[in-house]
C-alpha atoms as one frame of an Amber mdcrd trajectory, in Angstrom:
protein
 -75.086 116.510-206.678 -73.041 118.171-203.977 -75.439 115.715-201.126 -73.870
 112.711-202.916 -70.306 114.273-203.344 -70.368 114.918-199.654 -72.186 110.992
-199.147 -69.461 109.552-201.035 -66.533 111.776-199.524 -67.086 110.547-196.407
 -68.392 106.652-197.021 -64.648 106.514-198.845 -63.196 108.149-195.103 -64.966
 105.807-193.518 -63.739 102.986-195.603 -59.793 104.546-195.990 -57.628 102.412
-193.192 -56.673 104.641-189.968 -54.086 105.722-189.426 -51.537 104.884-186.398
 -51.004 106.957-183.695 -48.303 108.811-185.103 -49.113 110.525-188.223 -45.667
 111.267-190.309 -47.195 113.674-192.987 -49.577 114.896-190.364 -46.850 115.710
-188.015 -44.749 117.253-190.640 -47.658 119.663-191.371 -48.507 120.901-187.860
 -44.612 121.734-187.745 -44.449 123.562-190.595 -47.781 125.689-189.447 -45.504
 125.883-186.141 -42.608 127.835-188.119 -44.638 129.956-190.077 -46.599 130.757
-186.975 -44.134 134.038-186.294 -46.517 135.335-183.509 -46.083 132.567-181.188
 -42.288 131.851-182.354 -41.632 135.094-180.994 -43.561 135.370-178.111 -42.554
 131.976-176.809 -38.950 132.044-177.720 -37.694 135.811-176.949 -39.814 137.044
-173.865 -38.089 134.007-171.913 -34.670 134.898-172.218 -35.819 138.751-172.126
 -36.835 138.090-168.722 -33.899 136.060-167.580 -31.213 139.141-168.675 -33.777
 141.332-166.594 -34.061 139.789-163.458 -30.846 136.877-163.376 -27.498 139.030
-164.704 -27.155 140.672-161.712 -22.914 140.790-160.780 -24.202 139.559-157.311
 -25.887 136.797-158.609 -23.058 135.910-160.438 -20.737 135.042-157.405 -23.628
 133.623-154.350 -24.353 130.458-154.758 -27.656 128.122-154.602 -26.773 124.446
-153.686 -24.370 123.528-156.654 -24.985 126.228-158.948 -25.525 129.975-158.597
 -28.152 132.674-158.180 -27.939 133.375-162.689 -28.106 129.276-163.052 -30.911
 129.015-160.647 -32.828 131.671-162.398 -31.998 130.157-165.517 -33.513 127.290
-164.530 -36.794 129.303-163.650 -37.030 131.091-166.707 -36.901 128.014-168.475
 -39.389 126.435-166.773 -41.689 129.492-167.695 -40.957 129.333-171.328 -41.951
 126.288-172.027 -44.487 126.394-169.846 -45.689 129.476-172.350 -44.534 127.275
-175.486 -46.839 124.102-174.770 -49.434 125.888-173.256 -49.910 128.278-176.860
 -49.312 124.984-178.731 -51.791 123.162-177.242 -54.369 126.309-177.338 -53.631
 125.775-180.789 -56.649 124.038-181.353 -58.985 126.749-180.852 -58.286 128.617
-183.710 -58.658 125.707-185.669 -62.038 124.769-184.353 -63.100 127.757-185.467
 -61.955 127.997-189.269 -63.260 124.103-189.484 -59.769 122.604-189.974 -60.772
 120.100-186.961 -64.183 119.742-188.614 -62.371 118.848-192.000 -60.247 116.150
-190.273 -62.936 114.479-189.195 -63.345 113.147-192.759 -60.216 112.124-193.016
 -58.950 108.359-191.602 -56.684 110.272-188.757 -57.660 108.749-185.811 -58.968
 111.765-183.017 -56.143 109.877-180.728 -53.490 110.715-183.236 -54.822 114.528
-183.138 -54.707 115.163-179.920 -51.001 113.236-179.629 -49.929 115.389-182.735
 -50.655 118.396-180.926 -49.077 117.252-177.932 -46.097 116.310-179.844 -45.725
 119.635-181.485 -46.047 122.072-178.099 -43.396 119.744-176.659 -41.065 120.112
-179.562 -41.988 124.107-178.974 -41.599 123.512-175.115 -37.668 122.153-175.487
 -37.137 125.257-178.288 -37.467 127.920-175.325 -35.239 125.383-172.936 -32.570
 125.565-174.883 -32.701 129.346-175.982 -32.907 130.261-172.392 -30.172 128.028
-171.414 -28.277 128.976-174.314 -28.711 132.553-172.998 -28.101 131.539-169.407
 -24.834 130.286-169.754 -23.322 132.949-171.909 -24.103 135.307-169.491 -22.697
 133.638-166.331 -24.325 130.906-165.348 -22.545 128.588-163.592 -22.188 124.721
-161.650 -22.536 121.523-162.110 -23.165 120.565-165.428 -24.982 117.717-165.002
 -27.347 119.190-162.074 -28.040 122.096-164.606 -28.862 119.687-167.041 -30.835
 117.373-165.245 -33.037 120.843-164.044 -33.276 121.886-167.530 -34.329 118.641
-168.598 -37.202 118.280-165.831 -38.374 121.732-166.840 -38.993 120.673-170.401
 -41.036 116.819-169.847 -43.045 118.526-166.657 -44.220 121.277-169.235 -46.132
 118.520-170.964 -48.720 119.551-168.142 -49.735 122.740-169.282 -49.685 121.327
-172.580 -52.884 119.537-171.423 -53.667 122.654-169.589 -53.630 124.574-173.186
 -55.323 121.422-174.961 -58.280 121.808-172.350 -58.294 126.096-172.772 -58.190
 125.328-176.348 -61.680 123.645-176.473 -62.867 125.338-173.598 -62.418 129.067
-174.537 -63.301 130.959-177.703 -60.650 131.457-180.169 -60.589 135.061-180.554
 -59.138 135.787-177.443 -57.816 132.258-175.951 -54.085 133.738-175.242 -55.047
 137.292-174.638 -57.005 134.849-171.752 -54.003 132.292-171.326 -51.025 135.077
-171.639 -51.838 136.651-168.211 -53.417 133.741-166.523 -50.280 132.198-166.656
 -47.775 135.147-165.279 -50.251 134.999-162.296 -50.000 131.268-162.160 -45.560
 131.136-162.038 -45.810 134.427-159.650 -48.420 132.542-156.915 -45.954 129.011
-157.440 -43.257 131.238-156.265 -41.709 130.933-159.817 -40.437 135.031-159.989
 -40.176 135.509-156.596 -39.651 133.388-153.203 -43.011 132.742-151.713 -41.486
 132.576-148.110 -44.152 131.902-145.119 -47.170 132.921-143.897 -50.691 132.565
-145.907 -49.460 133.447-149.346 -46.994 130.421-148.999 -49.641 127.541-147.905
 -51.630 129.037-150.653 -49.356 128.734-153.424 -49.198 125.490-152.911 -52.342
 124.806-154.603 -51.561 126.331-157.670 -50.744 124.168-160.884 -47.019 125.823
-161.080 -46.009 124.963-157.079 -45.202 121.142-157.901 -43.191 122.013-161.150
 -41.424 124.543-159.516 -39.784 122.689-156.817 -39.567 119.701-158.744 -37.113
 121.434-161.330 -35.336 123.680-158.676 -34.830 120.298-156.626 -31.618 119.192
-158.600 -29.890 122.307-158.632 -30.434 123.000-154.400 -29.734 119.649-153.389
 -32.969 119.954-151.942 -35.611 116.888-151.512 -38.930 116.899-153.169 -41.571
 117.150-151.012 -44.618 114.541-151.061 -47.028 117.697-151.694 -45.015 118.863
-154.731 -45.346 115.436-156.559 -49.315 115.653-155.313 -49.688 118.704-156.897
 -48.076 117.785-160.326 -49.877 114.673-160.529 -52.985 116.145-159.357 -52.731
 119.059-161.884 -51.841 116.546-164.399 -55.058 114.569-163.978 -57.155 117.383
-163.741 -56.276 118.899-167.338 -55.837 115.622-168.759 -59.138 114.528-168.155
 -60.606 118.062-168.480 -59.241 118.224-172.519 -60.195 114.567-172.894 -63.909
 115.777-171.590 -63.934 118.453-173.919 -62.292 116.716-177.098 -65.306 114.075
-176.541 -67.808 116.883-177.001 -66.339 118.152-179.564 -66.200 115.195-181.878
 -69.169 114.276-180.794 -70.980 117.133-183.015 -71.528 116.197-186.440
């Protein structure tokens, strides 16, 4: 009996229409897990702006200026670039946990299309991504961050859509690593990965510096900071975002294949 309950479950998911590729009720679900999720709300959305009153409140930092903003705005900036960073990355890393107590497995009975997932998941880290922008920024400016408000916004705004890379970047951890310890993995792997793009501290010259520019965070970096110095944005740094981008993308798309591959 239970052969031909599990037959007919999944000759009527075969048969039930697909669904688009956004998912309302779907959607609404993965936010709601998002919220209750108090682990990841907190470690995303308070070790940010912890970070930004340790190293940007400085009275100095107040008063010299970077380009059109100062020192406190330009760390701002930073910080916020590193939370969501931290927010996408654990949203997207998501999925391992769920591999492992089958709730991918049970989808796959279901008419949501494996496209849909994967943008789902996507669409969730973002939402978690522009969360930690705008408590760090909120932070930022109450505690004297100043210039233009447009260039600040325009950083802040580049900070959250670049993140969508290491929302691939967690997406391809997420099948990749097992689920036990996927962000004791992830956590530290990516302070190492904003201190060698010269994210905490300025990378300078010498080896370290050509080096750094390697790493996924390099690209992001300047591209964000770029607004706020009046600086230009080097060929390399839109190499190495694109490059980064590709690489992730296609390395979760190589491992989502696998995955729904197994019966």
């Amino acid at each position: 009996m239970s052969a031909v309950a599990v037959t007919t479950s999944r000759t009527s998911a075969e048969r039930a229409p697909r669904t688009g590729l956004v998912n309302a009720r779907f959607l609404a679900i993965e936010m709601r897990r998002l919220v209750r999720n108090r682990r990841t709300v907190i470690f995303t959305l308070v070790m940010p702006p912890v970070f930004f009153l340790l190293f940007g409140t400085a009275e100095s930092y107040k008063t010299d200026s970077v380009g059109k903003a100062n020192v406190t705005a330009y760390i701002m900036v930073s910080m916020a670039l590193y939370g969501a960073m931290i927010a996408t990355t654990s949203g997207g890393a998501s999925v391992s946990v769920e591999r492992a107590q089958g709730w991918t497995r049970q989808l796959r009975l279901t008419p949501l299309r494996p496209s849909t997932y994967v943008f789902t998941k996507i669409a969730v880290a973002m939402v978690m991504g522009l969360a930690a922008v705008i408590v760090v920024a909120a932070v930022g400016m109450a505690s004297g961050s100043t210039g233009s408000g447009a260039v600040i916004g325009t950083s802040l705004a580049l900070a959250w859509v670049g993140s969508v890379v290491f929302a691939a970047f967690g997406l391809f951890m997420g099948y990749l690593l097992p689920s036990e310890n996927v962000m004791q993995i992830l956590g530290p792997s990516l302070a190492l990965l904003a201190f060698a793009g010269g994210l905490f501290v300025p990378l300078g010259e010498g080896v370290f510096a050509t080096l750094a520019k390697f790493t996924p965070m390099y690209g992001l970096a300047e591209l964000v900071r770029a607004p706020l110095t009046g600086d230009g944005v080097s060929v390399w740094a839109i190499i190495n975002v694109v490059a980064w981008a590709a690489v992730f993308g296609i390395g979760a798309a190589w491992r989502f294949r696998r995955d729904t591959a197994r019966v």
